[in-house]
ZALUMNU-261020 format. One record per residue (C-alpha): x, y, z. Coordinates in steps of 0.2 Angstrom, whole numbers, always signed. Layout:
+-------+-------+-------+
|    px |    py |    pz |
+-------+-------+-------+
|     X |     Y |     Z |
...
+-------+-------+-------+
***
This chain:
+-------+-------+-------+
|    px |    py |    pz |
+-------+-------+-------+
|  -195 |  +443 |   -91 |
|  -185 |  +446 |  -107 |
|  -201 |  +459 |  -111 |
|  -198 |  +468 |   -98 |
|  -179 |  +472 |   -97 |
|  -179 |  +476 |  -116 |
|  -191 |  +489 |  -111 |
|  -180 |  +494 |   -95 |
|  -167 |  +496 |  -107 |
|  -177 |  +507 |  -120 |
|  -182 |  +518 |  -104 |
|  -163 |  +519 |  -100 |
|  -158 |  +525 |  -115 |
|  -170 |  +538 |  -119 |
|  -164 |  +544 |  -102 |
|  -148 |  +545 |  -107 |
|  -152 |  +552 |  -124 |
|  -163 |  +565 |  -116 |
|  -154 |  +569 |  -100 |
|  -138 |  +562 |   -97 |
|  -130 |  +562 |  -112 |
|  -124 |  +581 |  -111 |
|  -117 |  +578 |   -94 |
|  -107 |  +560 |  -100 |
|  -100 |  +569 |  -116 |
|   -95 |  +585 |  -107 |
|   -86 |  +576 |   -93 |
|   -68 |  +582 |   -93 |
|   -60 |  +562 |   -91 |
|   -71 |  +558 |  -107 |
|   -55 |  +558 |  -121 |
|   -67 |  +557 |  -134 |
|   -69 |  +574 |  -132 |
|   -50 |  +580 |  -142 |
|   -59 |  +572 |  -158 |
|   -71 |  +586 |  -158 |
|   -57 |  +600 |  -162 |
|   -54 |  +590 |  -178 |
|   -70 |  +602 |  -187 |
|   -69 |  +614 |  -171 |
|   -58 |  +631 |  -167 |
|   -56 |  +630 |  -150 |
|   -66 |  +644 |  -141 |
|   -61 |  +658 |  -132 |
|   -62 |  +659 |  -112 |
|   -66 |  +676 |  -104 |
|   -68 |  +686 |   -87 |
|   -86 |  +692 |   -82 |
|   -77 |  +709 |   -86 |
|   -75 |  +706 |  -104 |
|   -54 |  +701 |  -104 |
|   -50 |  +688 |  -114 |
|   -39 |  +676 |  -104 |
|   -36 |  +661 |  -120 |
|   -36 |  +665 |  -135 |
|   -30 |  +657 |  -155 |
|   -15 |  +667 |  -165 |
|   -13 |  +661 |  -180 |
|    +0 |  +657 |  -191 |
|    +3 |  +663 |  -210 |
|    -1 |  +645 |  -213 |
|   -18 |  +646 |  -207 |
|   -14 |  +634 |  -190 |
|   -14 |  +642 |  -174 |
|    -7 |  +639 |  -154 |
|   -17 |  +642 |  -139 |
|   -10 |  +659 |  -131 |
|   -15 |  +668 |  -114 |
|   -12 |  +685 |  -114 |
|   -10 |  +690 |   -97 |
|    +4 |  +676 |   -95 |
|    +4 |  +670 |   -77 |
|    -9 |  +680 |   -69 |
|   -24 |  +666 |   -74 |
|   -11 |  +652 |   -74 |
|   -19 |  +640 |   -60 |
|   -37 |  +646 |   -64 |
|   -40 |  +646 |   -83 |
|   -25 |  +634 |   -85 |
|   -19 |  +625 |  -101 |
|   -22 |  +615 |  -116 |
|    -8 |  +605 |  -121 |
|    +4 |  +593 |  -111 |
|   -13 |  +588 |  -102 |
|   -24 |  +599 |   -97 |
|   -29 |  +609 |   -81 |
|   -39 |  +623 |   -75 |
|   -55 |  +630 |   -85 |
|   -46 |  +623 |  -101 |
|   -49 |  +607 |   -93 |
|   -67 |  +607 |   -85 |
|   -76 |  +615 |  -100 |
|   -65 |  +607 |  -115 |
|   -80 |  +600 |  -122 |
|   -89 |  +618 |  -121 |
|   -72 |  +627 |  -130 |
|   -74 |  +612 |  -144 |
|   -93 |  +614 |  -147 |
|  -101 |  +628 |  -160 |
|  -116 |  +636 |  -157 |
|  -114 |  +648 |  -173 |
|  -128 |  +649 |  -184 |
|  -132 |  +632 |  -193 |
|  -132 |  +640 |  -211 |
|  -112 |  +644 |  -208 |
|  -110 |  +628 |  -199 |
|  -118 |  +620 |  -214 |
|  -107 |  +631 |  -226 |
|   -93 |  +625 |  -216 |
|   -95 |  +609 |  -216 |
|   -96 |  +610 |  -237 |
|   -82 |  +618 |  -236 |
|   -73 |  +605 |  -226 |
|   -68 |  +621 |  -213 |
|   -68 |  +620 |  -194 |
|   -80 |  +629 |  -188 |
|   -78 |  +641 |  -172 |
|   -80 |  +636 |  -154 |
|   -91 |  +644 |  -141 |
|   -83 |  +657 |  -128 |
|   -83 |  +652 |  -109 |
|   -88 |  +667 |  -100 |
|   -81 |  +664 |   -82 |
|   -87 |  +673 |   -64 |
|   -69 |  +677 |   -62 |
|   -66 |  +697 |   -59 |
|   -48 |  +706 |   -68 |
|   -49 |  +717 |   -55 |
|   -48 |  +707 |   -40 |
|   -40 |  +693 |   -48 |
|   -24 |  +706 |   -51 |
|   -24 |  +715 |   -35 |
|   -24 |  +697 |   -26 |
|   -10 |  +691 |   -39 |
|    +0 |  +705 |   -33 |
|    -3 |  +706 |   -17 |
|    +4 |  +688 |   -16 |
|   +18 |  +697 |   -20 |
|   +34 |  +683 |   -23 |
|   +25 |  +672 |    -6 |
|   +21 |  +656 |   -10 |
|    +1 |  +652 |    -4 |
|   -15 |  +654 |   -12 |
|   -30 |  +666 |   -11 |
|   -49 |  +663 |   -16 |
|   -62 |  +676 |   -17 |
|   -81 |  +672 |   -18 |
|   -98 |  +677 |   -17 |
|  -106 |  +669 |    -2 |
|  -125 |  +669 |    -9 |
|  -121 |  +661 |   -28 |
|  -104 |  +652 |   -25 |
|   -98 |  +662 |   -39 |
|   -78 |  +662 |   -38 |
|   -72 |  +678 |   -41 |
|   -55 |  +675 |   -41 |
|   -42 |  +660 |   -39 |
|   -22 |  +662 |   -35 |
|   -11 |  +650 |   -34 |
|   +11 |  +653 |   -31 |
|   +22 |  +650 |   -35 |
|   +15 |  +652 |   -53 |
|   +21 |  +648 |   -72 |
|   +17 |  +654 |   -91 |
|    +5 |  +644 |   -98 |
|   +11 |  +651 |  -115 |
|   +29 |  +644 |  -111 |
|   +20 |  +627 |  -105 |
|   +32 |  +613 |  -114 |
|   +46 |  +622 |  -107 |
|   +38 |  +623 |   -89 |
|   +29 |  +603 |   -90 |
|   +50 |  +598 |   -95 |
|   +57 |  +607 |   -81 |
|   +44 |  +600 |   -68 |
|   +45 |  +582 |   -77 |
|   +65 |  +582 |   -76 |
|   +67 |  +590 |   -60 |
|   +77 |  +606 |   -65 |
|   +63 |  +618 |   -61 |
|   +65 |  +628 |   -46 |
|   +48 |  +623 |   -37 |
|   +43 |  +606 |   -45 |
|   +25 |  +612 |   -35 |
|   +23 |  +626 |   -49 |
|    +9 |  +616 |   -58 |
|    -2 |  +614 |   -42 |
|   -15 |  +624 |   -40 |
|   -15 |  +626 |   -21 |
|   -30 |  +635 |   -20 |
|   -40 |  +621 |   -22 |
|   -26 |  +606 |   -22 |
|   -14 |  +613 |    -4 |
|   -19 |  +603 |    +9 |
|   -14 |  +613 |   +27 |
|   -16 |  +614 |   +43 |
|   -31 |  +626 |   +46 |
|   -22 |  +636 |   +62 |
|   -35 |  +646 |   +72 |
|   -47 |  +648 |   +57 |
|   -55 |  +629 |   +63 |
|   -57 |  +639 |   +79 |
|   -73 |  +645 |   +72 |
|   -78 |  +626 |   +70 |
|   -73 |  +622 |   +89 |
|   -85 |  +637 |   +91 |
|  -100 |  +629 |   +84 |
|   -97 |  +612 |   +92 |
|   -97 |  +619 |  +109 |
|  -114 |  +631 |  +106 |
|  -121 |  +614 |  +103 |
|  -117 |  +607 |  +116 |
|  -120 |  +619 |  +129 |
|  -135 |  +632 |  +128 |
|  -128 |  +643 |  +142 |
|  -109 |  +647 |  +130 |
|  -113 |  +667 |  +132 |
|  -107 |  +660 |  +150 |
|   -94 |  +653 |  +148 |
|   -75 |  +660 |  +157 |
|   -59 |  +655 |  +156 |
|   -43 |  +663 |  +164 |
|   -29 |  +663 |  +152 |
|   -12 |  +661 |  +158 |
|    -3 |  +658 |  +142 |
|    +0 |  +640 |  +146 |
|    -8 |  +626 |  +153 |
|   -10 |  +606 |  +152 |
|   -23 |  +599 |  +144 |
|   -26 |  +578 |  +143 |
|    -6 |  +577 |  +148 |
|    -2 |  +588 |  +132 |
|    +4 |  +605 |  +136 |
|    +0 |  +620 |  +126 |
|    +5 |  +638 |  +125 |
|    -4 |  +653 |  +117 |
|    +6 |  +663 |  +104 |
|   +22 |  +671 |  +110 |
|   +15 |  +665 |  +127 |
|    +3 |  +681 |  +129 |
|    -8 |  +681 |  +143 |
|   -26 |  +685 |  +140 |
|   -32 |  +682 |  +160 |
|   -51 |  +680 |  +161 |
|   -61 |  +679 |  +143 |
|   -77 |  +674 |  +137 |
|   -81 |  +665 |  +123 |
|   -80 |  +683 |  +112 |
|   -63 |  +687 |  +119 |
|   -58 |  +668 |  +116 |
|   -62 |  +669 |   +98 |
|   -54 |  +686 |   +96 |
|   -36 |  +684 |  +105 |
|   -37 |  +667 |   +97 |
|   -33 |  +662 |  +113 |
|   -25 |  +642 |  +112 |
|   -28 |  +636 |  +130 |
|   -45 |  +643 |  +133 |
|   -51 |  +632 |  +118 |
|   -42 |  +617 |  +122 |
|   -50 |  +620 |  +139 |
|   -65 |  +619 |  +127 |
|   -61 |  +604 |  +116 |
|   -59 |  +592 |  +133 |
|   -76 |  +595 |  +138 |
|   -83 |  +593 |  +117 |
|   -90 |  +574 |  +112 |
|   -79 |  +568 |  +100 |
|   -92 |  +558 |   +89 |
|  -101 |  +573 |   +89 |
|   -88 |  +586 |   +84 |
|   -85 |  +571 |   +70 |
|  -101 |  +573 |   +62 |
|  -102 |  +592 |   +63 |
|   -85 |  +590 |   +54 |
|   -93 |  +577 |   +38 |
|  -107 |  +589 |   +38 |
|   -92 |  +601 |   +34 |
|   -88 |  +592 |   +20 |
|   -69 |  +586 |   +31 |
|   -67 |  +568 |   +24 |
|   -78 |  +573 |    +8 |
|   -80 |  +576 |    -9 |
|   -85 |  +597 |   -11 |
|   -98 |  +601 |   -24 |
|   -86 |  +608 |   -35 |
|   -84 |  +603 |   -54 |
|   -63 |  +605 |   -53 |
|   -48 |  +597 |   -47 |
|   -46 |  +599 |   -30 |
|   -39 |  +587 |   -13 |
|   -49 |  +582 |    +2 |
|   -47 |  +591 |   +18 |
|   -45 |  +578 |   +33 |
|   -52 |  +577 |   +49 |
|   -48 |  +562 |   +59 |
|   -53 |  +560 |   +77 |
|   -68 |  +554 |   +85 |
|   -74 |  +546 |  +100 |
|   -60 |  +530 |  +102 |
|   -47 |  +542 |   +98 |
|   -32 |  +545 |  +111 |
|   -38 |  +561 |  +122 |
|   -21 |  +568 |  +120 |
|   -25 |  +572 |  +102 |
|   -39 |  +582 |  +108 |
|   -29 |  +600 |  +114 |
|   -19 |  +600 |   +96 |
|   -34 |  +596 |   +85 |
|   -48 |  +608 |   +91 |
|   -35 |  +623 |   +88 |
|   -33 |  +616 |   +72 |
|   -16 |  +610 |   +74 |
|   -13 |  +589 |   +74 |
|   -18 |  +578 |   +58 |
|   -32 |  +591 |   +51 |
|   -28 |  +598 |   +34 |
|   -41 |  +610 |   +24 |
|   -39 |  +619 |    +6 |
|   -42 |  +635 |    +4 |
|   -57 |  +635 |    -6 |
|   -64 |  +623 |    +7 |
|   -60 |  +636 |   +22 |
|   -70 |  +648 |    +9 |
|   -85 |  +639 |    +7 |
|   -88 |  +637 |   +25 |
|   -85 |  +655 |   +32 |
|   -96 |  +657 |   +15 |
|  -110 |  +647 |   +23 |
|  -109 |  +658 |   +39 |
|  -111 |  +674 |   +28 |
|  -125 |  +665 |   +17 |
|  -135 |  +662 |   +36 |
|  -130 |  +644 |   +35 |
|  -134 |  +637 |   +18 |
|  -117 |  +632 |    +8 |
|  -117 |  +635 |    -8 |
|  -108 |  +623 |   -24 |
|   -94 |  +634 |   -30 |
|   -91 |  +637 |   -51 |
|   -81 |  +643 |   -62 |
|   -91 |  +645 |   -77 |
|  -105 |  +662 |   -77 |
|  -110 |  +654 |   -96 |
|  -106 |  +648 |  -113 |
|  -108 |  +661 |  -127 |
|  -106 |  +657 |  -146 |
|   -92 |  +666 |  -154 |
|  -104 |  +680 |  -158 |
|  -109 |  +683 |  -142 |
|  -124 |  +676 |  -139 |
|  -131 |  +666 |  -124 |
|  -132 |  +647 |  -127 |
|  -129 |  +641 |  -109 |
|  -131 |  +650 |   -92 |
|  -125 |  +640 |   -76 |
|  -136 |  +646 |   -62 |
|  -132 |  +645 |   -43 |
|  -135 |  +630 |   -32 |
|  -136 |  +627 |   -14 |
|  -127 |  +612 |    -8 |
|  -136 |  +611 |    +8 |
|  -138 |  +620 |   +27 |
|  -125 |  +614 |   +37 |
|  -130 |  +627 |   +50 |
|  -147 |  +639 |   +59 |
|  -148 |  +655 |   +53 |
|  -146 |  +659 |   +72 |
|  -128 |  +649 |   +73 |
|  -122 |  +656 |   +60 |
|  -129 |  +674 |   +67 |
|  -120 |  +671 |   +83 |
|  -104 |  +665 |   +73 |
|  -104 |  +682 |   +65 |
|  -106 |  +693 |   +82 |
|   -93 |  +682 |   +86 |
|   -79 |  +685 |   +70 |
|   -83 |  +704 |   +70 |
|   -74 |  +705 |   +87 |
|   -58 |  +695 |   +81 |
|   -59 |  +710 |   +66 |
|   -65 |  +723 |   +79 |
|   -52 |  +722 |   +93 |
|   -42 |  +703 |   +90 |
|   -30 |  +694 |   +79 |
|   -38 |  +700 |   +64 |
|   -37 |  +721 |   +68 |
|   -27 |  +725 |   +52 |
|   -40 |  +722 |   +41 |
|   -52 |  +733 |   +52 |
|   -59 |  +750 |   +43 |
|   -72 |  +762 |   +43 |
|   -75 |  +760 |   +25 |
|   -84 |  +742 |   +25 |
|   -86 |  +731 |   +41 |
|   -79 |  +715 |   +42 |
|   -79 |  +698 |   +50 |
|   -66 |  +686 |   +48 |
|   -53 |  +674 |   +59 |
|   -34 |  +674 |   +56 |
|   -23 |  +658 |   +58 |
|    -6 |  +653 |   +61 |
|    -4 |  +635 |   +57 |
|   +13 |  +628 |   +63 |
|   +19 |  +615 |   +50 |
|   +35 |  +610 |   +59 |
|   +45 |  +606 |   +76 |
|   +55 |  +624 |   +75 |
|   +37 |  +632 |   +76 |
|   +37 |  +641 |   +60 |
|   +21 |  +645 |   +52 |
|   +10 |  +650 |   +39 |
|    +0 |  +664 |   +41 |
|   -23 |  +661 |   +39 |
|   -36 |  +674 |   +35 |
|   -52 |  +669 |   +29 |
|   -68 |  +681 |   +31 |
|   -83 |  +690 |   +22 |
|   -86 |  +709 |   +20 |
|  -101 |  +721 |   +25 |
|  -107 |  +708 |   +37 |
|  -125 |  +715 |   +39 |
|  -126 |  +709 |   +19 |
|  -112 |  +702 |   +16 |
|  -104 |  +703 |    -2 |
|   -89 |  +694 |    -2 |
|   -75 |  +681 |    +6 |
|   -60 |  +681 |    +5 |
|   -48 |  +667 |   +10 |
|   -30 |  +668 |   +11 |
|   -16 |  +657 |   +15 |
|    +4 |  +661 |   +15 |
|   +16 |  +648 |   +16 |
|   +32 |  +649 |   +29 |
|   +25 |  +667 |   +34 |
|   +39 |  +668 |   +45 |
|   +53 |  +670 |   +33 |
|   +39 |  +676 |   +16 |
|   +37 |  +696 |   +27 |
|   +17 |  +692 |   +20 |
|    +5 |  +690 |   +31 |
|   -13 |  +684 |   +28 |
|   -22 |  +699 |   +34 |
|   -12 |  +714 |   +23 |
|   -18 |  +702 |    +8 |
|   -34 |  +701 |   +11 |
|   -35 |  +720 |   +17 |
|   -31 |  +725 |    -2 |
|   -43 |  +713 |    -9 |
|   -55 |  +723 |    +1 |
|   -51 |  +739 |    -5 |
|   -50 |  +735 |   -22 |
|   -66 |  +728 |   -20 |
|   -76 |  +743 |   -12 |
|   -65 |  +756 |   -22 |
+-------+-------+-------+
***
């Protein structure tokens, strides 16, 4: 018996040595890893366009301070170093504090009791789009995420309000003492805001209810801009009257009765596991920081709940990089894909030492659902809520979303959806907070992204 665990054990450590080690070592809660910059110069961390984000300046002394040189427009994304770490500076510390330069000047180096220089992170995120997003923004408050829907490549991540990483002390003070003027600043929402997804869960509803019933090109519904539903009444936006849709025109006015008219005929349980598979209620396959969106009804819970929560109002809460990945999964015909951060890792010279491939996470949907999804989010683009990001330049498909987050009936302001839809290149996901009073709107955002995208 004794024989046999010491040779268990053996087994286990040659597999840790072999293939887990690297993993363990590069994990970003492993605080070993700080040691490493003590015969390390941290590294440098680029765009996949060649713009160094973090950087070293040093002193006259021959020290040096971390330093980002476009300021706030890579704050939430790349992140910072000291007081903590966040962002890219976080997930691939171990990476910035490893050299890969030749062994000969490593060896030299190390004679010479020098540091030697860290490798450089070469990320998927895109300058360009990354500053017309950042701009766009404008001063609103809300988050935008842009991706590739067949790699999971992030192309680029926006978070306001936003800071300095290179004024960081002063920023981590203010937040930590309660003078700064947001104390939300550090939070990245676009992978950390938790909000009610509006109309863009519509496009979940959707699926549920083609599941459920094989005749849905059938299905009508006359729109009065109000009804009752399970005792709850609910009114379509600014009370408009659609009269008599089909599931298209539901989809594309964004009609509220019409689907909660949908949601009380859907089996709960089922619309619950279709939600999990989803990934509500479930860790994403994603190597940063980030919260849990929530979905919370089933089969035992009240029917009154039912009106509010299939139009994406009630208890259910998404992040933008979650609403992302699954219009991504739509425009990738089905199959989700693990979104990163990091293209590869280069040594300071410039050559390849570490290339991080895409991954699927799994098919959460046919290649024939997610077809019929996308006939479907043309017409919300084509002639519904989503019109202002139609063009003749590139065709799109998308959903747009007002999510209500108080009793007054203010808002924020959805649009999440993929471009050239017949080979779709990218999707963009954007969310403004208190559109209402911000004069923002989800849709002129993701309009410019477009452009600069095709221009």
């Amino acid at each position: 018996m004794f024989a046999g665990i010491f040779l268990l054990l053996i087994l286990y450590i040659c597999k840790f040595m072999i293939f887990d080690s690297e993993s363990v070592i590069a994990n970003s809660y492993n605080a070993r890893q700080d040691k490493l910059a003590e015969r390390v110069i941290r590294g440098d961390i680029v765009t996949s366009d060649g713009e160094i984000v973090a950087t070293n300046q040093y002193l006259d002394d021959g020290s040096y301070y971390r330093y980002y040189p476009y300021g706030n427009l890579f704050a939430h994304a790349v992140g910072y170093s000291t007081n903590g770490k966040a962002g890219i500076e976080l997930t691939a510390n171990y990476y910035l504090l490893t050299s890969n330069a030749n062994i000969f000047e490593r060896t030299t180096n190390a004679l010479k009791e020098e540091k030697n220089m860290g490798d450089t992170i070469v990320t998927t995120l895109d300058y360009n789009l990354q500053n017309t997003a950042y701009n766009a923004l404008g001063n609103a408050k809300g988050a935008v995420v842009v991706l590739e829907p067949d790699t999971g490549k992030i192309l680029a991540m926006v978070s306001k309000p936003d800071f300095n990483p290179n004024n960081i002390d002063s920023v981590w003070q203010s937040v930590t003492d309660n003078t700064a003027s947001d104390n939300t600043i550090l939070l990245n929402r676009a992978t950390q805001g938790l909000y009610p997804p509006g109309s863009t869960f519509k496009t979940l509803t959707t699926l549920e209810y083609m599941r459920e019933n094989s005749d849905w090109e059938d299905y009508h519904f006359n729109c009065e801009g109000e009804g009752v539903f399970n005792s709850v009444s609910i009114h379509c936006y600014n009370g408009t009257v659609h009269g008599e849709e089909d599931l298209a025109d539901s989809l594309a006015f964004s009609c509220n009765t019409s689907y909660s008219n949908i949601g009380t005929s859907l089996d709960m349980d089922k619309f619950r596991n279709l939600c999990d598979d989803f990934l509500f209620n479930n860790s994403l396959p994603y190597g940063g920081n980030y919260n849990k969106s929530s979905f919370v009804l089933d089969g035992k819970s009240d029917p009154s709940q039912i009106p509010q929560t299939v139009i994406g109002q009630g208890e259910t809460q998404i992040s933008p990089l979650h609403n992302a990945m699954i219009m991504a999964s739509i425009a990738n015909a089905g199959v989700m894909m693990k979104p990163y951060l990091v293209e590869r890792i280069e040594n300071y010279e410039g050559v390849t030492v570490k290339r991080f491939s895409p991954s699927a996470y799994k098919r959460v949907m046919t290649p024939t659902e997610a077809q019929n999804l996308t006939d479907l989010l043309e017409g919300v683009v084509d002639y519904g809520t989503g019109y202002g990001v139609n063009t003749d330049a590139y065709s799109v498909a998308g959903k747009t979303g007002t999510a209500e987050y108080n009793s007054a009936g203010e808002s924020h302001s959805w649009f999440v959806g993929f471009s050239n839809v017949e080979n779709p290149d990218i999707v963009v996901c954007v969310v403004i907070e208190e559109a209402d009073t911000s004069g923002v709107r989800a849709t002129s955002v993701a309009r410019q992204i477009f452009d600069a995208y095709y221009r």
